[in-house]
Backbone as a ProteinNet text record, in pm:
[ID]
protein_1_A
[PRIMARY]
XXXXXXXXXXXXXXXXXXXXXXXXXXXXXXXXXXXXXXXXXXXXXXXXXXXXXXXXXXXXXXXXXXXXXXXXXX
[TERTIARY]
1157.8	1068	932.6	910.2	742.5	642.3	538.3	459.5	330.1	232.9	153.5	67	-75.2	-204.8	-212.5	-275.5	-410.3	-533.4	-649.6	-758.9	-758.3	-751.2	-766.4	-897.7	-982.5	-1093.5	-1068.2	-1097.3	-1067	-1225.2	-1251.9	-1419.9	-1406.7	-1468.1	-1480.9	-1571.7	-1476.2	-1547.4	-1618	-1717.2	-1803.1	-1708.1	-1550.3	-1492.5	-1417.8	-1462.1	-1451.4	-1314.2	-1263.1	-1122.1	-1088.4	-985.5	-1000.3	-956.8	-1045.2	-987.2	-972.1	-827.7	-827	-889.9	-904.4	-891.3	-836	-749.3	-649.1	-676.9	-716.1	-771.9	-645.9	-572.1	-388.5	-521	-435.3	-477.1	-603.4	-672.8	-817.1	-809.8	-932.4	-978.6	-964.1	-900.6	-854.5	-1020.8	-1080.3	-1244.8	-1316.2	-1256.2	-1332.2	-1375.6	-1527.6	-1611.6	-1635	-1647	-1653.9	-1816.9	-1896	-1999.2	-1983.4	-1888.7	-1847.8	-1791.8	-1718.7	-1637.1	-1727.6	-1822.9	-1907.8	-1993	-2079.7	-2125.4	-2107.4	-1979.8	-1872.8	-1874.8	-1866	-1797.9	-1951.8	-2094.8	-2146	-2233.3	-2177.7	-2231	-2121.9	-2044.7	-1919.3	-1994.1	-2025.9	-2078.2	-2210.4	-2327.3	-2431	-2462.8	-2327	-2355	-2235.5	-2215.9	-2143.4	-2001.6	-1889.1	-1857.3	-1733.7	-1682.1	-1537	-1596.9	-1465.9	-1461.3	-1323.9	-1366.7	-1227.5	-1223.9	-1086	-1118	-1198.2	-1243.1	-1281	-1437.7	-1463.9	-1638.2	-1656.9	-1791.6	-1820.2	-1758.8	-1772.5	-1731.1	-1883.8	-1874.9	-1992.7	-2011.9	-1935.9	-1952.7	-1784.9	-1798.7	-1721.3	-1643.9	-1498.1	-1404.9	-1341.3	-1298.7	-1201.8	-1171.7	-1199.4	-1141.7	-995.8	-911.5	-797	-740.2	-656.3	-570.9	-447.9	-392.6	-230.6	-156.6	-42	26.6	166.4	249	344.1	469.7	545.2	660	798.8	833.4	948.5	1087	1188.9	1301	1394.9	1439	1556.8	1669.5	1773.2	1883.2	2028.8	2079.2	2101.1	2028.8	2060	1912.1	2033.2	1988.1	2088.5	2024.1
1705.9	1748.3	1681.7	1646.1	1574.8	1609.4	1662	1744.3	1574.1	1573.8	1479.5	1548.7	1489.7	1567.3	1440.4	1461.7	1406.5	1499.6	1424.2	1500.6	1452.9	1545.5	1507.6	1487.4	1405.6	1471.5	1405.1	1509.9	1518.5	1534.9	1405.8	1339.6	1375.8	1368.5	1299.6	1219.5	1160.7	1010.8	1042.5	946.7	934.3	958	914.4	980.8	1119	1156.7	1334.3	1326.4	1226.7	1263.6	1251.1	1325.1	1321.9	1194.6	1174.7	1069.8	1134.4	1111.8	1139.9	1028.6	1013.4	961.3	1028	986.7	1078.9	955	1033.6	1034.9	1046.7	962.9	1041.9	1060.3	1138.5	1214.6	1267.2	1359	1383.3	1458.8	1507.2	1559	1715.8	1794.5	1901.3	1968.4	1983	2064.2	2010.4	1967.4	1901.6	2081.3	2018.5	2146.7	2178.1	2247.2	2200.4	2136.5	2168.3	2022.2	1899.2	1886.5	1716	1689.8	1756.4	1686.3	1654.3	1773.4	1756.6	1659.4	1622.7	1510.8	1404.7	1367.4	1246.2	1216.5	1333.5	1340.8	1292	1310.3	1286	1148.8	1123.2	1008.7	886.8	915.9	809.1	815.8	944.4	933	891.7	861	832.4	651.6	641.2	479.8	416.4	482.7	451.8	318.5	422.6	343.5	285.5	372.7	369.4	321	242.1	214.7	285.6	331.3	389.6	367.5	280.6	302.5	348.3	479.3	549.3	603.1	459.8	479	516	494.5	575.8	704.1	719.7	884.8	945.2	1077.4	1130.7	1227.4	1354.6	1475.6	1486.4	1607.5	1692.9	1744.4	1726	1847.2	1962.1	1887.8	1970.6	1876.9	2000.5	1882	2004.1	1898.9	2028.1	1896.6	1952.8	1934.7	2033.7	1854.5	1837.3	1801.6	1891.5	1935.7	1907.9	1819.6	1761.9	1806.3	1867.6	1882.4	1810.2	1677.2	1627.6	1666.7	1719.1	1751	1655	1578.5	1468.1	1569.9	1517.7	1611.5	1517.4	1403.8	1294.1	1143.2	1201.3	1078.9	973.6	853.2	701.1	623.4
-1450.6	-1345.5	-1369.8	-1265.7	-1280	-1146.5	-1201.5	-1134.6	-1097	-1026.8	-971.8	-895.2	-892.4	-817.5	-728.1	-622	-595.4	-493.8	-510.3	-476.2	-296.2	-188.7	-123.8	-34	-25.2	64.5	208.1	305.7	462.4	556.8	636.9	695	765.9	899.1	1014.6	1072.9	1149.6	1186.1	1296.6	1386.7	1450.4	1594.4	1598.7	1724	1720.3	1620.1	1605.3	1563.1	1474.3	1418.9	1289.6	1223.9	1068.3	993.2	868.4	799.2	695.7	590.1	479.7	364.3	272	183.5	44	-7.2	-154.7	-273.2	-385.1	-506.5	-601.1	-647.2	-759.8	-879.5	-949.1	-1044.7	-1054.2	-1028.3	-1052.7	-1137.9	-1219	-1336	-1264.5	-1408.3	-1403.4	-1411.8	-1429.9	-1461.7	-1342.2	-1213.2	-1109.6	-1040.2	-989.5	-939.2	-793.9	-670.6	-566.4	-567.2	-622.4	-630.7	-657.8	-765.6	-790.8	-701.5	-589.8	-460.9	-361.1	-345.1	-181.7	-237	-390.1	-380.7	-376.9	-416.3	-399.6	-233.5	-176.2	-8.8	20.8	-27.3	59.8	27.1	-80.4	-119.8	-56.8	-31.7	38.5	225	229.3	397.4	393.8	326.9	310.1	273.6	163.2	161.5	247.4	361.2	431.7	347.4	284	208.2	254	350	419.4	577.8	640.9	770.5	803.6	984.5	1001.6	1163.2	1194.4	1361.5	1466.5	1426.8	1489.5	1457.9	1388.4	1340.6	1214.4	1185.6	1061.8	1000.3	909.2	842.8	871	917.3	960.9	902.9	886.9	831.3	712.4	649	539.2	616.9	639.8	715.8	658.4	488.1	396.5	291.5	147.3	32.4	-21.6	-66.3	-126.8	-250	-360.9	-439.5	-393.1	-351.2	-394.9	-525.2	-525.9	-653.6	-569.5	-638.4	-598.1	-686.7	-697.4	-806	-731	-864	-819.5	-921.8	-899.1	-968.7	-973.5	-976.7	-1004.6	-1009.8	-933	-883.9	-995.6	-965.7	-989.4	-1058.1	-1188	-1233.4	-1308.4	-1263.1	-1258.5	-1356.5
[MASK]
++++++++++++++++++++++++++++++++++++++++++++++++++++++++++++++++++++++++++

């Protein structure tokens, strides 16, 4: 069994629609300050492009936790 993170943080862009961007593995002691300043330092130095314009605002940050079981392992 093998378990896997990543950090997800969720923008929005300048045409009011979500962009993800996912982080694999992030640090287990991560704070919701180390995320929103990450989030707003990525929307401030405008670091991402996205179809639909700039990243403008914070929508949602979450950690994903992935568990894979091998049923048949070859």
């Amino acid at each position: 069994m093998a378990v896997t993170k990543r950090l997800e943080m969720r923008f929005r862009n300048a045409a009011g629609r979500t962009v993800t961007i996912s982080v694999p593995d992030p640090r287990d002691d991560l704070t919701v300050a180390d995320v929103e300043t990450a989030m707003n330092t990525i929307i401030s130095k405008n670091v991402f492009n996205s179809s639909g314009g700039d990243l403008v605002t914070i929508a949602s940050a979450r950690i994903v936790e992935r568990v894979t079981t091998d049923i048949i392992e070859g």
